[in-house]
MIPA-592551 format. One line per field, with one value per residue: residue number from 0; x, y, z of N, C-alpha, C in turn; chain. Coordinates in steps of 0.001 Angstrom, whole numbers. Atoms other than C-alpha are relative to their C-alpha. Last residue first. Layout:
n = [NUM/...]
n_px = [X/...]
n_py = [Y/...]
n_pz = [Z/...]
ca_px = [X/...]
ca_py = [Y/...]
ca_pz = [Z/...]
c_px = [X/...]
c_py = [Y/...]
c_pz = [Z/...]
chain = [A/...]
***
This chain:
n = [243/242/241/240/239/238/237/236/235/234/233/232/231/230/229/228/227/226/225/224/223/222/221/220/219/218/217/216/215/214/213/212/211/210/209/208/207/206/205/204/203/202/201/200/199/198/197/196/195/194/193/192/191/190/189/188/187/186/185/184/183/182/181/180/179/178/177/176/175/174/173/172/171/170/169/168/167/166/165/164/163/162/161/160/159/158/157/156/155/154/153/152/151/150/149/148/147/146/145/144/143/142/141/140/139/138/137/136/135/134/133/132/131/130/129/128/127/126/125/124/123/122/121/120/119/118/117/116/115/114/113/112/111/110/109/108/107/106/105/104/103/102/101/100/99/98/97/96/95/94/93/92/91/90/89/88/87/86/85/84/83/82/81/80/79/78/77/76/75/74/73/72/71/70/69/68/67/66/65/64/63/62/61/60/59/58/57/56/55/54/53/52/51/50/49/48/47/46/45/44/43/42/41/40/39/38/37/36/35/34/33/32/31/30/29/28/27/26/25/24/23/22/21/20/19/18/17/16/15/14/13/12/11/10/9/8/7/6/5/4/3/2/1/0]
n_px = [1365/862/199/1149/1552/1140/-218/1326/549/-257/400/1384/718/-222/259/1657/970/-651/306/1723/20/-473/705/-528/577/-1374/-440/678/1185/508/1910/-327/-1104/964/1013/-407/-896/-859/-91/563/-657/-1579/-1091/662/1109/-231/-1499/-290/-59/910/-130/-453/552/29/-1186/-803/-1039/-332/-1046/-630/-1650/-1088/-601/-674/-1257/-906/-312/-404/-677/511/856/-347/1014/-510/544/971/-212/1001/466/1343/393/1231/704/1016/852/1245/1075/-1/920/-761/-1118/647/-638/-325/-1171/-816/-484/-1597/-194/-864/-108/-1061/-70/-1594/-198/-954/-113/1794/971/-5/1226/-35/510/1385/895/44/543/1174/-4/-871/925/1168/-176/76/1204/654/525/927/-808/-597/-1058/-1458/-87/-1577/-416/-1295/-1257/-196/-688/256/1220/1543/690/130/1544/787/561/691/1116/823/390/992/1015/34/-933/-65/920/741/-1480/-484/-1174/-236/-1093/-319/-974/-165/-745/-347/-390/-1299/-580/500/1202/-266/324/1604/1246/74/588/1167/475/80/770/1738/390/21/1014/802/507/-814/588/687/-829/-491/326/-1087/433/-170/1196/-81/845/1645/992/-1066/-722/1088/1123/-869/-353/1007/1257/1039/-328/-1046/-762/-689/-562/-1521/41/-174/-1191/-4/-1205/-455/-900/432/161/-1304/72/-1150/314/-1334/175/1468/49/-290/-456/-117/788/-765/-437/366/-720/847]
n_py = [-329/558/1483/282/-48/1237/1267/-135/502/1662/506/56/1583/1143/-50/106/1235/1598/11/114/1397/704/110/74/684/-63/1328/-240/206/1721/411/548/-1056/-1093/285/-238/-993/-618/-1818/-1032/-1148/-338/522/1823/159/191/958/-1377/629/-514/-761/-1770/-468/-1373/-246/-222/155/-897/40/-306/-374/-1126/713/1541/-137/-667/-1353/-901/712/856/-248/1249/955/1537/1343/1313/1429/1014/1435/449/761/-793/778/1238/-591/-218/1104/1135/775/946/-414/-1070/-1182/-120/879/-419/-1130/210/-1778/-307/-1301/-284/-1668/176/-1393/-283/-1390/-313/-1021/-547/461/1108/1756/475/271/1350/556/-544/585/1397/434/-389/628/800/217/508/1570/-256/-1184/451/-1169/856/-1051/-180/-1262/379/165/1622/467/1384/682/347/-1709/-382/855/-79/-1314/9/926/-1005/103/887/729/1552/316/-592/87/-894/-80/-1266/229/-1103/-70/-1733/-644/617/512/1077/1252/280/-612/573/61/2118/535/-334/507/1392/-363/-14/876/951/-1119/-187/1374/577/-750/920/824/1291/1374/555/275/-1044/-125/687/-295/1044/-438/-1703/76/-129/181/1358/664/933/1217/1072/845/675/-708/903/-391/969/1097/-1059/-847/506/107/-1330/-483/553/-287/649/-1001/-1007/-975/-1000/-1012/-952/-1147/-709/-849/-376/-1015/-1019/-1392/-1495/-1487/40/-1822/-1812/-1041/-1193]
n_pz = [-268/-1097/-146/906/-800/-1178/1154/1148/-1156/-207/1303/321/-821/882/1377/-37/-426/332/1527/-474/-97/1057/976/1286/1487/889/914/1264/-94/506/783/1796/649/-58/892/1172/864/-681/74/-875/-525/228/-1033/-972/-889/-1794/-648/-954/-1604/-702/1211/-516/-1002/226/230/-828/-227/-335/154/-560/-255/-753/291/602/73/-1273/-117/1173/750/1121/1125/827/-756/1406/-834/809/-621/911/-165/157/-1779/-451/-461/769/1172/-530/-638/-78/1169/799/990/749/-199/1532/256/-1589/-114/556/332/-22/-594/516/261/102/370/181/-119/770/238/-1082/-1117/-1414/482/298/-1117/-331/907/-236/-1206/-303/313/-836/-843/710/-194/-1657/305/884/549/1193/758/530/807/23/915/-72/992/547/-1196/150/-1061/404/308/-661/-652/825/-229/-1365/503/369/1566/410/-759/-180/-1035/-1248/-532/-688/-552/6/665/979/518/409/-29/-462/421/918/-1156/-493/-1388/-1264/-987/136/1125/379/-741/703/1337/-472/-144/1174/1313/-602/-87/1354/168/-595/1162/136/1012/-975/-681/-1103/-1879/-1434/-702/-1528/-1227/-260/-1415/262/-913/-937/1182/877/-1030/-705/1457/721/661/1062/672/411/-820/-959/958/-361/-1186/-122/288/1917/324/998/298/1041/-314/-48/-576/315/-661/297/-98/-89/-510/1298/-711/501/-57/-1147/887/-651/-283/0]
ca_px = [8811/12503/13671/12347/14115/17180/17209/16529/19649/22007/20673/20861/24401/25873/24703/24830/28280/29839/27936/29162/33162/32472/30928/33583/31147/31968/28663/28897/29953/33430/33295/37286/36578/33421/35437/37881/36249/34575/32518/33231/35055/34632/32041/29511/29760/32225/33196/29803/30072/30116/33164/34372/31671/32787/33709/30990/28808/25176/22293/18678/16516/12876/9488/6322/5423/1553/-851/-1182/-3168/-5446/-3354/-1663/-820/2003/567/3136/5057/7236/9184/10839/13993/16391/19693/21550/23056/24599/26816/29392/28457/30535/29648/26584/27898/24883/23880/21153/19914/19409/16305/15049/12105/11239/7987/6698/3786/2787/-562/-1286/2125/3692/2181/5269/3960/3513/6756/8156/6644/8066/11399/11300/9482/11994/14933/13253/12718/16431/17992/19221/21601/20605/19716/16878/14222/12431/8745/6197/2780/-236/-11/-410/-1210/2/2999/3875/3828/6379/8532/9069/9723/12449/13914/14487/17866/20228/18710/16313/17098/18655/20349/16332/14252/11290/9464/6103/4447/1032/-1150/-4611/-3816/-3225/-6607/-7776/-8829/-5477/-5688/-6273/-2978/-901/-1856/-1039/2481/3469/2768/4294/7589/8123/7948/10376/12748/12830/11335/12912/15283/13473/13298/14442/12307/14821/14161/15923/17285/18125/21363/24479/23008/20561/23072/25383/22651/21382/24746/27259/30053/27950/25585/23847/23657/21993/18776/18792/19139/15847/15117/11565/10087/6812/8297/7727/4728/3978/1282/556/-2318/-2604/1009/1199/1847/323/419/2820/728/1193/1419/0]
ca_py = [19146/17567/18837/21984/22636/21394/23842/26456/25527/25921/29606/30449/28821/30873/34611/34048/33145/35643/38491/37380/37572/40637/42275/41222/42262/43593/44110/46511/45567/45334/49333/49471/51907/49400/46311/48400/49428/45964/43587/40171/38589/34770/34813/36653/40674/40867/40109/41039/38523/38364/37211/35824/32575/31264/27922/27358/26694/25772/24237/23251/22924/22962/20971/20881/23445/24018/22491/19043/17404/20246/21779/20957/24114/26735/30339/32434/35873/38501/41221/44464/46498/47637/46570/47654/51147/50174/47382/49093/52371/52151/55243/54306/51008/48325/46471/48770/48685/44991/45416/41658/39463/35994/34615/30730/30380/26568/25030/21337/20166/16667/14684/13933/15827/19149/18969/18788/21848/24253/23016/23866/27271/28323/27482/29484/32128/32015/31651/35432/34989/31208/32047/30090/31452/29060/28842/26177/27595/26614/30706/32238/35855/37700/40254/36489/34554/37461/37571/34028/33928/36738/34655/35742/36058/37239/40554/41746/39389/40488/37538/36307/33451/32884/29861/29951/26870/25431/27661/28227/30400/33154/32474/31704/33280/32036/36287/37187/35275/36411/40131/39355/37994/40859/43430/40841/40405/43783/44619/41247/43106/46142/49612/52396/53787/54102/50930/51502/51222/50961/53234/53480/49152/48371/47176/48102/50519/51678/52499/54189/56046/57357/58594/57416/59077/58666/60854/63468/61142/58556/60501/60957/57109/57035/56236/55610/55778/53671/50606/47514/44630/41917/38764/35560/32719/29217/28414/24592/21311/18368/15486/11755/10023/6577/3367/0]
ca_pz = [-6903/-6198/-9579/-9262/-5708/-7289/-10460/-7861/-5657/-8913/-9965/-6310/-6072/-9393/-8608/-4722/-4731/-7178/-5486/-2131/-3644/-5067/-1665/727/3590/6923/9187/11818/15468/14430/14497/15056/18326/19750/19142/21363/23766/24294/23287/23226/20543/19880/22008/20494/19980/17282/13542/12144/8974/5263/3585/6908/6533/3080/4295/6080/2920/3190/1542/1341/-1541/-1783/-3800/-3697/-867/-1214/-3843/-5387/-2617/-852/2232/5767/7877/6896/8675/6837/7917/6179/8155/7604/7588/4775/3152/278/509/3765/2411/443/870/4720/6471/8007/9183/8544/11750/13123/9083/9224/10896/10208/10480/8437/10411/10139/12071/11946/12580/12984/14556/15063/12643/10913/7406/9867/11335/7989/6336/9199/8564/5101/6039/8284/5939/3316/5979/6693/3083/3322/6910/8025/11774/13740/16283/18574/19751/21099/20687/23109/24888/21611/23118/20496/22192/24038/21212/19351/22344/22116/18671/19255/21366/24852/24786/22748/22259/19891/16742/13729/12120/11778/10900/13356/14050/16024/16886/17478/16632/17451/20523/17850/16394/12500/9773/7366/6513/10008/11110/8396/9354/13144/11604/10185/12862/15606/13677/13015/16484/17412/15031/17251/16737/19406/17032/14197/11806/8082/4562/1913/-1827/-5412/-5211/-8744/-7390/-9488/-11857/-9163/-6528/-8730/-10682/-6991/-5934/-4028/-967/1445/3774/1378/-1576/1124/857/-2666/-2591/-891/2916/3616/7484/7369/8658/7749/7419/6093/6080/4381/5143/4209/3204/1806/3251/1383/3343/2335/-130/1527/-539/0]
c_px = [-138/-1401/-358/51/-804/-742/-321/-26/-1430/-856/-411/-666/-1421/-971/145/76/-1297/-853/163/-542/-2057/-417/316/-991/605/-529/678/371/-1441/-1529/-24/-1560/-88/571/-708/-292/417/268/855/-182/-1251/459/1363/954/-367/-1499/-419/662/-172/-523/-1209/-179/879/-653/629/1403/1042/1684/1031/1408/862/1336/1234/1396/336/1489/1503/255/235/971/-845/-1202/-93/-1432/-87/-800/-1064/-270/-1496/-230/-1187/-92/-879/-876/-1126/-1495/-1217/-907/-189/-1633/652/909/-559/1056/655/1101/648/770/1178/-26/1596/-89/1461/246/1567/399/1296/538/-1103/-606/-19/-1149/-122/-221/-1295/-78/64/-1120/-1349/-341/29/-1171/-921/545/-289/-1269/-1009/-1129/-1814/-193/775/585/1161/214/1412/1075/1626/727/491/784/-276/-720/-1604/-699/-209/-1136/-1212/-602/-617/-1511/-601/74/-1201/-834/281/857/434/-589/-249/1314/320/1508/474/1748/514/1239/917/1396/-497/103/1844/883/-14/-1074/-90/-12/-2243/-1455/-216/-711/-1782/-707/-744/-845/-1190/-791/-340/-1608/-1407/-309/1017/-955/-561/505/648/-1144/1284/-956/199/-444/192/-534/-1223/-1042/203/608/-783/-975/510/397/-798/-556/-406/226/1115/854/529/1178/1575/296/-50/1620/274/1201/750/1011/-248/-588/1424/-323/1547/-376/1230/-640/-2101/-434/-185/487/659/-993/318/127/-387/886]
c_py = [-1231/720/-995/-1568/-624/-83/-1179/-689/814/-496/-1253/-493/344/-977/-1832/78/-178/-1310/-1325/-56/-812/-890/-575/-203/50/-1373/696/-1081/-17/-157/-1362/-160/-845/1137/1435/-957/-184/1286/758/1447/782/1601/159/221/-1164/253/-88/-774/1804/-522/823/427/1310/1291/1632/487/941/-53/679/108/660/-939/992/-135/-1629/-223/18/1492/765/-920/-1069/235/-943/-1008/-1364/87/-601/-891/-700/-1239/-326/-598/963/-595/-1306/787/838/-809/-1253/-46/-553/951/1163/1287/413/-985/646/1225/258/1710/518/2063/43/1889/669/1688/500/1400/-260/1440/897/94/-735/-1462/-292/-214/-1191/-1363/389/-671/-1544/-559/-428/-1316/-1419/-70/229/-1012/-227/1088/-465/1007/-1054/902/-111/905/-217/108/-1465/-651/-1460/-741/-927/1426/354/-782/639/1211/63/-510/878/-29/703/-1162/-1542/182/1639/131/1256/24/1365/-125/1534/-263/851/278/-749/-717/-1487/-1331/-281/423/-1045/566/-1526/-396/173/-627/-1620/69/-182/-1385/-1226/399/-394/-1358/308/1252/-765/-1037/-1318/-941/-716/-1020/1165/580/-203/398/-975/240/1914/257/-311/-1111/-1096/-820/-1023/-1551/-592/-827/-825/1104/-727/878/-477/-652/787/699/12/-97/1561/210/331/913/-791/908/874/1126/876/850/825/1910/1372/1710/96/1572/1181/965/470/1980/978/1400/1040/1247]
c_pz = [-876/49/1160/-515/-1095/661/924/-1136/-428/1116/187/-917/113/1570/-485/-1706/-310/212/-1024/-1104/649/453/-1160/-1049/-976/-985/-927/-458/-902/404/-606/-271/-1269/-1236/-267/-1257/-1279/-526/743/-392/277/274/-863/430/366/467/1482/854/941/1679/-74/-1271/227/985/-712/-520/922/-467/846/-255/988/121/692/-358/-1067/-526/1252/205/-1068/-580/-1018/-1376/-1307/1193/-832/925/-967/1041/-1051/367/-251/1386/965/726/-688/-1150/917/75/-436/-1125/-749/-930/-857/794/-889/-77/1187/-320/-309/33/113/-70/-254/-243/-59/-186/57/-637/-765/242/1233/190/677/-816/-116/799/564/-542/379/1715/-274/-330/1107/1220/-966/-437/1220/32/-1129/-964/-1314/-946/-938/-1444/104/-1068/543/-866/-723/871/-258/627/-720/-186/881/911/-761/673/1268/-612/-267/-1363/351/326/-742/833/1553/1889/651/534/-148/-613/-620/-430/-869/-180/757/-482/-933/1060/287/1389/1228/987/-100/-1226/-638/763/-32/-1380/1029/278/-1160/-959/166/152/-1536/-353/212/-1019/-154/-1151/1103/1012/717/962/1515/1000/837/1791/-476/1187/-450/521/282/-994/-891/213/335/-1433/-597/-540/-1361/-1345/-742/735/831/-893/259/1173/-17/-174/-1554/-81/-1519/-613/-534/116/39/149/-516/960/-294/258/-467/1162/-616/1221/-519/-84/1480/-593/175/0]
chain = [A/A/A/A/A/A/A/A/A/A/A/A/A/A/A/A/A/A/A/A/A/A/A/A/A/A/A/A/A/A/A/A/A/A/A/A/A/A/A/A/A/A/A/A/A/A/A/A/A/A/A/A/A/A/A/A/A/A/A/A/A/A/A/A/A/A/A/A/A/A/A/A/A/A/A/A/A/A/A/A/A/A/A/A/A/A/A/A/A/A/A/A/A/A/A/A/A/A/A/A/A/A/A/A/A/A/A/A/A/A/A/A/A/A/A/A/A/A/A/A/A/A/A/A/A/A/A/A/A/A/A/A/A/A/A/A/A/A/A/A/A/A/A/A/A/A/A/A/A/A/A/A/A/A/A/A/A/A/A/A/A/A/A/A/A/A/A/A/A/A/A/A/A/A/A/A/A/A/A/A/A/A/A/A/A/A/A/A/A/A/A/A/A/A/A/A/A/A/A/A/A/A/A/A/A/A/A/A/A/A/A/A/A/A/A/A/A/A/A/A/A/A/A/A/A/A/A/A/A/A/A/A/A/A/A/A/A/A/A/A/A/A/A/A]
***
């Protein structure tokens, strides 16, 4: 006899960011760029960023009360809360845990996980195969970041490219033939100092003088990033479509 193994598929979607908009005119006054730069390179004219009192976990919430009302059903309906963010609040509490706590889903089990761009794809993946087990019903997968309180404001490099916002799901078990048919995981460790924020874990504390060299920003051998993502997205979208 053979088992058709559940459908998984997104039942509700949400999103949210901040109202404040940044434009390259903006950053014209600040850096040493200009709008044609930016766009030539990019295509990005416009970044929403988080004020100074807006965390990721207030993103997180926003976005994922939308998802909720659009899949019509309750925060204490779900059954766990995944978020995917290099962002989070603090160290500790999660920022999944701060989220089921700002919505009131007491019966959700909650952890955050960290895989840089990939993360909500990672998020949803893992999301998908709790529900085939058996072990969830309900899934609230959220991909939150304010990646602009990480960006040096004087390095063009890398602060002309990243914003602030959040996307969430509610993944639950769908019609046969719809939802997630088919994904690609991957990683490589071996290109980990080519985008990184050198300090603040353990390998280097904070301190004066993390503080003085601004290791607390992210340092980004843009080329070599470029490079990667141009040839392993191509190649890890060829094997998502061949596993649908």
């Amino acid at each position: 006899m053979t088992t058709t193994a559940k459908a998984v598929g997104i039942i509700g979607l949400g999103t949210y960011y901040p109202e404040n908009i940044v434009t390259n005119k903006d950053l014209e006054k600040i850096l040493d760029t200009s709008d044609e730069w930016i766009v030539e390179r990019t295509g990005i004219r416009e970044r929403r960023v988080a004020d100074q009192n807006t965390a990721t976990s207030d993103l997180a919430t926003e976005a994922a009360r939308k998802a909720l009302a659009a899949a019509k059903i309750d925060a204490k309906d779900i059954d766990l809360i995944i978020v995917a963010t290099a962002t989070p609040d603090m160290f500790f509490p999660s920022v999944s845990c701060l989220v089921q706590a700002n919505l009131g889903a007491d019966n959700a089990a909650a952890f955050d996980l960290t895989a840089g761009c990939s993360g909500f794809v990672y998020a949803l993946v893992t999301a998908t195969q709790f529900i085939r087990t058996g072990v969830y019903r309900r899934i609230l997968v959220i991909g939150a970041e304010t990646l602009t309180k990480i960006m040096d404001p004087t390095d063009r490099s890398t602060y002309v490219l990243f914003g602030d916002g959040a996307g969430a799901a509610v993944v639950a078990e769908v019609p046969q033939g719809y939802g997630v048919l088919g994904a690609h995981l991957g990683a490589d460790g071996k290109g980990g100092d080519l985008l990184k924020v050198p300090a603040g874990g353990s390998r280097m504390p904070t301190s004066e003088e993390t503080l003085r060299k601004r290791l607390h920003y992210t340092h980004m051998n843009g080329n070599e990033v470029f490079k990667f993502a141009s040839r392993i997205v191509n190649e890890a979208s060829v094997k998502a479509l061949e596993d649908a």
